[in-house]
C-alpha positions as CSV (number, residue, x, y, z in Angstrom):
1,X,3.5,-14.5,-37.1
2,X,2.4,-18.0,-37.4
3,X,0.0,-20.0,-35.2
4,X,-0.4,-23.9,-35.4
5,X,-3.5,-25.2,-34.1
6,X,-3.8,-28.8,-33.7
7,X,-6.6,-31.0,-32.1
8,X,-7.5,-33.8,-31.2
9,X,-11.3,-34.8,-31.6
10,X,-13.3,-37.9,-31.4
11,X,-16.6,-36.9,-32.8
12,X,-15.6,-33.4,-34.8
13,X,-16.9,-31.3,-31.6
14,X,-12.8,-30.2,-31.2
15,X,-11.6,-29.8,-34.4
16,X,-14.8,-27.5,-35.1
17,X,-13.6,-25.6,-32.5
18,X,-9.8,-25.4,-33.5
19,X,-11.4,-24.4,-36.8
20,X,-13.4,-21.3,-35.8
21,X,-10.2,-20.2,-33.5
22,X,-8.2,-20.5,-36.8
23,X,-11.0,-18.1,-38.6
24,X,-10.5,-15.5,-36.1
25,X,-7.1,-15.5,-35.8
26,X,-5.6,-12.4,-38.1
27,X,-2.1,-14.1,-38.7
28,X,-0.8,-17.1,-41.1
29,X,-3.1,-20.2,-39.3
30,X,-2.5,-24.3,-39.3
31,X,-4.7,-26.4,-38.4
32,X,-3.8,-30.0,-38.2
33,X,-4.8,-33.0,-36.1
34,X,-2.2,-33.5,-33.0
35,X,-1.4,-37.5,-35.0
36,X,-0.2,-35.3,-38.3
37,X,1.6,-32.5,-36.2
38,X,3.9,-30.8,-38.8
39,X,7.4,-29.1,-37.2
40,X,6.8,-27.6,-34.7
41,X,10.0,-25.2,-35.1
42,X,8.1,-23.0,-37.8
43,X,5.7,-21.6,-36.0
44,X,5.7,-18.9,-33.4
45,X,2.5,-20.1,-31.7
46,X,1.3,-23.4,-30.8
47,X,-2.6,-24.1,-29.7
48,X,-3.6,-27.6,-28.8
49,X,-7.3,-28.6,-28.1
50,X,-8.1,-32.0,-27.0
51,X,-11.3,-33.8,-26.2
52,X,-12.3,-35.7,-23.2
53,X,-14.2,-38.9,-23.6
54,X,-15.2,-41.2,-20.5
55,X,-13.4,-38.7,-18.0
56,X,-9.7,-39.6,-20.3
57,X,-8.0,-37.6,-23.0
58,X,-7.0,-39.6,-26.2
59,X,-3.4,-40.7,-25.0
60,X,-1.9,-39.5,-27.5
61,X,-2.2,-35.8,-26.5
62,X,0.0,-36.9,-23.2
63,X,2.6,-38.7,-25.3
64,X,2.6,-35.8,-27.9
65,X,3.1,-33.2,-24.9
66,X,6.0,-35.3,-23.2
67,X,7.6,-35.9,-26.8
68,X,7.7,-32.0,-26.8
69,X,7.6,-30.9,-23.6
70,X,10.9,-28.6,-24.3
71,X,10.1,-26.8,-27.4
72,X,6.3,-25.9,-26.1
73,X,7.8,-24.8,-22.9
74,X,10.1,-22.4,-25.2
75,X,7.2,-20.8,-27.3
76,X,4.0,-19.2,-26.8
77,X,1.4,-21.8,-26.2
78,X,-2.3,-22.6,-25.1
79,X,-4.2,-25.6,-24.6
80,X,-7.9,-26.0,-24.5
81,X,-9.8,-29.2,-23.6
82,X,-13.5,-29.8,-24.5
83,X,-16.1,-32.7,-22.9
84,X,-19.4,-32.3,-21.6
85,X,-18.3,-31.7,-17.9
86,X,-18.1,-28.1,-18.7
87,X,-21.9,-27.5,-19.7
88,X,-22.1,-27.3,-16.3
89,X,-20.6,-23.5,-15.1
90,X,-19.3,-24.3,-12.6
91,X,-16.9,-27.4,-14.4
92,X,-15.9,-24.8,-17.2
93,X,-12.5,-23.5,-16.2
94,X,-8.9,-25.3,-16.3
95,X,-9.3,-24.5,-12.7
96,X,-12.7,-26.1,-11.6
97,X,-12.6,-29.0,-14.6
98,X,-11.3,-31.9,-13.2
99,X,-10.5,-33.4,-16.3
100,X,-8.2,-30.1,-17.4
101,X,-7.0,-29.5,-13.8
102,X,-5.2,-32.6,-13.3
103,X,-3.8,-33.0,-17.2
104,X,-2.0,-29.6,-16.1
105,X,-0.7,-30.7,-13.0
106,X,0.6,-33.8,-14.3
107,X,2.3,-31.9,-17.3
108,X,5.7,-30.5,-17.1
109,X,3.8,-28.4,-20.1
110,X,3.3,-24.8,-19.3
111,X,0.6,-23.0,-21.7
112,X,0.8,-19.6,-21.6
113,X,-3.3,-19.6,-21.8
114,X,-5.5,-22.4,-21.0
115,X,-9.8,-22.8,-21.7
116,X,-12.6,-25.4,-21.1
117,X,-15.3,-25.5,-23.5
118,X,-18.5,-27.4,-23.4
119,X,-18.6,-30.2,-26.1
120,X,-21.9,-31.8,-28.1
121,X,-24.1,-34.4,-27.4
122,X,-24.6,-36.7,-30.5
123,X,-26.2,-39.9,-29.5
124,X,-28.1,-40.6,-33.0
125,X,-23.6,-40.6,-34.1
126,X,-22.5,-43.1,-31.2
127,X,-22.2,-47.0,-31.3
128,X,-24.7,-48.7,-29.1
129,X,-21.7,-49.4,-26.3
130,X,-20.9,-45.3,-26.5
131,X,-24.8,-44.2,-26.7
132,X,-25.2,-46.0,-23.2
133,X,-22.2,-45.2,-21.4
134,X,-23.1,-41.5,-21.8
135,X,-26.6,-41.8,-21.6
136,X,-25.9,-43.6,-18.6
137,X,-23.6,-40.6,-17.4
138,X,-25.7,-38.3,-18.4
139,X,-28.5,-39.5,-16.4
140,X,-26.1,-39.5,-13.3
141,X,-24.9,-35.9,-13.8
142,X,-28.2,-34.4,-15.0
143,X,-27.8,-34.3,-18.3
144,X,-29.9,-34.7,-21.5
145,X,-30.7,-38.7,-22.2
146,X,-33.0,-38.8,-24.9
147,X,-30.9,-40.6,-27.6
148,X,-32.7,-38.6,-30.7
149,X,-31.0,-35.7,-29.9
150,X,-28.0,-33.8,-30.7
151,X,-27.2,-30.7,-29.0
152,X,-24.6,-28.4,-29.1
153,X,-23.4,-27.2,-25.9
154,X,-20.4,-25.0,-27.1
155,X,-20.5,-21.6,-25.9
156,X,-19.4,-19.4,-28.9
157,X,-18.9,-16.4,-27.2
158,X,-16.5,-17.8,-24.6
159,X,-14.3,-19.6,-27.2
160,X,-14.2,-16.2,-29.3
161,X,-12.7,-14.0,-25.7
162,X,-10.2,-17.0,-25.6
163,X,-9.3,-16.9,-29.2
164,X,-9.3,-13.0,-28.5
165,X,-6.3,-13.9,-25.9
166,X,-4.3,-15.6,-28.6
167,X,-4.2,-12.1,-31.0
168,X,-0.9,-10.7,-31.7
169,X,-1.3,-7.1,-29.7
């Protein structure tokens, strides 16, 4: 069997993800970002993780899903997004993450398995403009806002049980 796992990441937080999902996995693994996708035809099972920055996926995850709507439809799939919504537990399912929920709607896409993850906080990382539009969200949802910091807020455990889902049986 062979897995492909792309991502698409705007600070690393996804594509660490996609890479510890590719470490469990006990098959033949790619990992690849979504923009360098190779053919999709030779493998048996495609993962896609996106990030979510300023409440919008990078739009090239919806023109990359349209493109290929009929062959992902045809194999088995999952999708997982990650933003910092989802530190919150109740904002950490496709279900109750608005973000994921509507992306799924929209899609004519149909994973067979779907995830929210918690992203990371890395304000020291950010340009000015980026460190106070989410300091400034942050502060209106609760969150952390001291721009020192980076924090992690990726629970480990809940991306291994998805990963788990995504075994061969």
């Amino acid at each position: 069997m062979k897995t492909l796992i792309l991502y698409s990441s705007r600070n690393g937080q996804t594509k660490k993800i996609a890479n510890f999902i590719g470490s469990q996995l006990d098959h033949s693994v790619t990992i690849a970002d979504l923009s360098t996708a190779p053919d999709l035809t030779n493998y048996d099972q495609i993962i896609i993780g996106a990030s979510i920055r300023f409440g919008h996926f990078h739009k090239s995850l919806s023109q990359f899903v349209q493109k290929n709507t009929a062959l992902l439809n045809q194999k088995r799939t999952a999708f997982f997004s990650v933003n910092l919504t989802a530190r919150k537990s109740n904002k950490d399912t496709p279900q109750t993450n608005v973000y994921t929920r509507k992306f799924l709607q929209k899609t004519i896409w149909k994973p067979t398995n779907s995830a929210v993850f918690a992203g990371a906080l890395y304000y020291p990382r950010y340009n000015w403009f980026e460190r106070s539009m989410i300091r400034f969200i942050m502060k209106i949802t609760g969150g952390e806002t001291d721009i020192s910091k980076e924090i992690e807020y990726t629970d480990w455990e809940k991306v291994k049980d998805f990963t788990n889902t995504l075994k061969y049986k």
